[in-house]
Structures are given as C-alpha cells and as structure tokens.
N, C-alpha and C positions, 0 to 999 in steps of 0.2 A: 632508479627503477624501484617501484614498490615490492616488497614481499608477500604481500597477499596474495594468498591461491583463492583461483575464482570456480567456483564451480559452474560448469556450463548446463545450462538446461531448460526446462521449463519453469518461468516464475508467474504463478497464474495470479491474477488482479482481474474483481468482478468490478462490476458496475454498479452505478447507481445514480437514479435522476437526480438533479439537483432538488428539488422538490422534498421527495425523500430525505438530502442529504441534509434539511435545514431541521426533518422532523425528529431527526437523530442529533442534531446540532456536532454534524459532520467535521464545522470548521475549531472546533478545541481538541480534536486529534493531530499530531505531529504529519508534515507533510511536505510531498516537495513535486516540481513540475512533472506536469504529464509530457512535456519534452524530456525530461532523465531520465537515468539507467536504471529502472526494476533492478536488474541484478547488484549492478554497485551499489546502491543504496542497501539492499538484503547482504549482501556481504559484508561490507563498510559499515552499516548502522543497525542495521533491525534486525537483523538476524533470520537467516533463511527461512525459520521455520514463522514468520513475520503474515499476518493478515493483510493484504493491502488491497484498498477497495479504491477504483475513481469516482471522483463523483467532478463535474466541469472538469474546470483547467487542473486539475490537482489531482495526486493519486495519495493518500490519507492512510496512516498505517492505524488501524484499529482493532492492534493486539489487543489492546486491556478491556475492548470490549468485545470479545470474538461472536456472540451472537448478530452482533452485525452485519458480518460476515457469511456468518453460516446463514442465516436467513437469506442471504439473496441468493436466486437461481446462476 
C-alpha cells in the first residue's frame, strides 16, 4: 500500500480546442491521458497547485506557461 495522502476535492482542468492547442504548440508540454486520474497525477507528479488544460485526447500540464491557462474562460 502507498503512503501517499490524497487529497480529495475539486481538480479543475479548462479546455481547449485543438486548433488553439497547435497555436500555443500545446504538444511540447508534459502530459498524460484524458482517460487518468487528475488527482493522482497532481498528487504523484505536478503538484496540486499544477495548471492542467485538455486539449483532444490529452490533459497537458502547463504550469511553466500559466498564461495559458489563465487566458481560457
């Protein structure tokens, strides 16, 4: 059994068209299925306080560029 404590909650993830995502060249940020766990992955790797946008099949962590983020509704 793991030691990790999970925090339960809200992990919010915006959107983004794909279209969009090519104009931001979406696919050289770190990323993993839109089928996994938001929460394990912000626990386990990116760290809660972690920006994560979808854009298609993939939810895209784009801490290092947080305007990305903050720009979408």
């Amino acid at each position: 059994m793991c030691n990790t404590k999970f925090r339960r909650g809200k992990y919010p993830v915006k959107r983004m068209s794909p279209e969009d995502g090519k104009r931001v060249n979406i696919d050289s940020f770190p990323n993993f299925s839109a089928t996994g766990s938001v929460m394990g992955m912000k626990n386990l790797y990116y760290g809660l306080d972690a920006k994560l946008v979808r854009c298609g099949a993939y939810i895209y962590n784009v801490s290092s560029k947080p305007e990305i983020y903050d720009n979408l509704s």
